[in-house]
N, C-alpha and C positions, 0 to 999 in steps of 0.2 A: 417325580413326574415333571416335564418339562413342559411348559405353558408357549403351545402349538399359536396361539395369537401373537408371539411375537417374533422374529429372527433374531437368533444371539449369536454371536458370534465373538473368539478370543482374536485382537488384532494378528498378534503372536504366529499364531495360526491359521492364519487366512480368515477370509469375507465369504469367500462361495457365493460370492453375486457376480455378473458382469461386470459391475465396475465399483470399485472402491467408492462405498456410498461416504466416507468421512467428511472431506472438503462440500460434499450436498447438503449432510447433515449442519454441520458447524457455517451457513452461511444464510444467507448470503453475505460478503465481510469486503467491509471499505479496500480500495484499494488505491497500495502504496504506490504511488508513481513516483519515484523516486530519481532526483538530479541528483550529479555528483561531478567528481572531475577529479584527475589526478592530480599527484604535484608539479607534474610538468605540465599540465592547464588542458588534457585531453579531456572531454565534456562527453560523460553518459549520461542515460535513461532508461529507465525499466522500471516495468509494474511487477509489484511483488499482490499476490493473493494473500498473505496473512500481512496482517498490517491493523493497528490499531493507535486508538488515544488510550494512554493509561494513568492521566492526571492532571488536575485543574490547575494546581498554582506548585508548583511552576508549570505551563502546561508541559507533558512528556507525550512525546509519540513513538513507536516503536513496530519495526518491520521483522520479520523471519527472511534471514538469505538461505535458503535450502541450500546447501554446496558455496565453498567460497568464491564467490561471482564477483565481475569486476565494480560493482557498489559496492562490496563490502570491502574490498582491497583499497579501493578510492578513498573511503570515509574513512578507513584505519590512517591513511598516510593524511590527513587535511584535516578532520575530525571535524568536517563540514557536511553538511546534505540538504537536500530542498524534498519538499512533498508536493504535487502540484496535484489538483484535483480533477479526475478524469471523470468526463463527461459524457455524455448521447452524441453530441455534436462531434467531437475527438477521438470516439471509441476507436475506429479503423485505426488513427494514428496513434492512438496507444497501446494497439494491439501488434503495429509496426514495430515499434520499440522497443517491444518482447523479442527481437530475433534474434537467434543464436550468431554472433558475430564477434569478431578479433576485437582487445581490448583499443584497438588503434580508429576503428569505426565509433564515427561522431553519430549517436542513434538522433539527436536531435535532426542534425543533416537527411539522416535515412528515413524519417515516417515524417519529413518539409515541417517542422518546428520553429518558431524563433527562441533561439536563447536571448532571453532578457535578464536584463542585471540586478541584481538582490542588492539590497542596501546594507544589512548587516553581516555577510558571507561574501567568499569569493565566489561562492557555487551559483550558475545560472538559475532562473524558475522558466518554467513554458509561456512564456509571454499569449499564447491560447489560450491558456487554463483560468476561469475566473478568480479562484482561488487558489493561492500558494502561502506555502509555511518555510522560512528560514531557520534552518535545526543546526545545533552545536551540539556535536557527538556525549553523552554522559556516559554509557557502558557498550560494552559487545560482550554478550556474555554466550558461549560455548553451551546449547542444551546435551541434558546425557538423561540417562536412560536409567530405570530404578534399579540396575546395578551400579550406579555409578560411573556409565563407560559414558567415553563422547560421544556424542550425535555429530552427523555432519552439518548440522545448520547452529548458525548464529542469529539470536537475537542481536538488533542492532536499534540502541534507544538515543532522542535526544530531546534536547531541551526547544524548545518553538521560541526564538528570538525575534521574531519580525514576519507578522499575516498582511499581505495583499488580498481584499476582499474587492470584485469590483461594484461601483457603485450598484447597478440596477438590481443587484441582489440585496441590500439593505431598504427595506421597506418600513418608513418611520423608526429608522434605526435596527428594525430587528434582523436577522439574517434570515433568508428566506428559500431553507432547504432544497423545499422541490424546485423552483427556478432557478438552480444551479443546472439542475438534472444529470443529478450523479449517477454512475452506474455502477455497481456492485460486483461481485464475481459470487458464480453458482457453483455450484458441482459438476463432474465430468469435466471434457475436454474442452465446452466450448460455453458453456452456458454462463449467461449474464442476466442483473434484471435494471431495471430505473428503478426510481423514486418521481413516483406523481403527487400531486394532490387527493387523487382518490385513495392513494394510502394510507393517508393521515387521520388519525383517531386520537384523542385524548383523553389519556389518564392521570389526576394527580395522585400525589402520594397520599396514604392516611396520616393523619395530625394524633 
């Protein structure tokens, strides 16, 4: 007997909703705005939807490139990358950045960005963004599927060398989340959320 309170579905085999509810479910999730540059010094940008931290010491971060897109080509030849944090204030222009264009288009240039100079990488950070991470490539690893065949997306993980935090977001030293005012990526085509202060609840862990 199947239990009518909930929708099940095999991915395998279709959803039978209007839209692929996964990326709804599984979010809302940081997003990678990702610098990079080739070897001959041409400077990208692009927001990846899956993107996370996945370790404290050393820190590690890590993005999914759905299809080999010119960040992942860039960081394979330089084994350099930047994360910059995107913002309420920035959304449009990093929603610019997202556009399908020739690996020869400077996105910085196309959504009026300054490339600013990293201290520890060749790779620019968004001189806009309060927040930026300087990453050296650790893996690219090729997902596949539980038969063991490839996926077309790569994981691409690195090591965090060098954070740009700007001042007014340090409040008696501590980092002060919602006045960053990060924006998130939701489900469907378009949907985004903030992070306010009315968000914020606290739980510690049990001892």
């Amino acid at each position: 007997m199947s239990d009518s309170t909930f929708h099940f579905y095999e991915p395998a085999k279709g959803h039978g909703l209007p839209h692929d509810p996964f990326n709804a479910m599984v979010g809302p999730r940081p997003i990678g705005w990702i610098s990079s540059q080739s070897a001959t010094g041409v400077r990208n940008l692009a927001p990846y939807s899956f993107f996370n931290g996945f370790n404290y010491t050393p820190p590690i971060v890590g993005f999914a490139s759905i299809g080999a897109k010119d960040s992942l080509n860039n960081i394979r030849e330089t084994r350099e990358f930047g994360w910059n944090l995107a913002t309420r204030p920035l959304a449009e222009r990093m929603n610019a950045s997202c556009a399908a264009v020739p690996p020869e288009v400077d996105e910085f240039e196309l959504a009026g960005l300054t490339p600013a100079a990293s201290r520890c990488i060749a790779v620019p950070r968004v001189a806009e963004s309060p927040v930026s991470f300087e990453c050296k490539l650790t893996q690219i690893v090729q997902l596949e599927d539980i038969d063991g065949m490839p996926v077309q997306s790569w994981l691409v993980m690195g090591q965090v060398v060098g954070v740009h935090i700007s001042r007014h977001l340090l409040v008696d030293g501590i980092y002060d989340t919602a006045a960053g005012e990060p924006i998130l990526r939701g489900g469907g085509s378009a949907d985004y959320f903030t992070v306010t202060r009315d968000n914020l609840f606290k739980m510690f862990r049990p001892r």
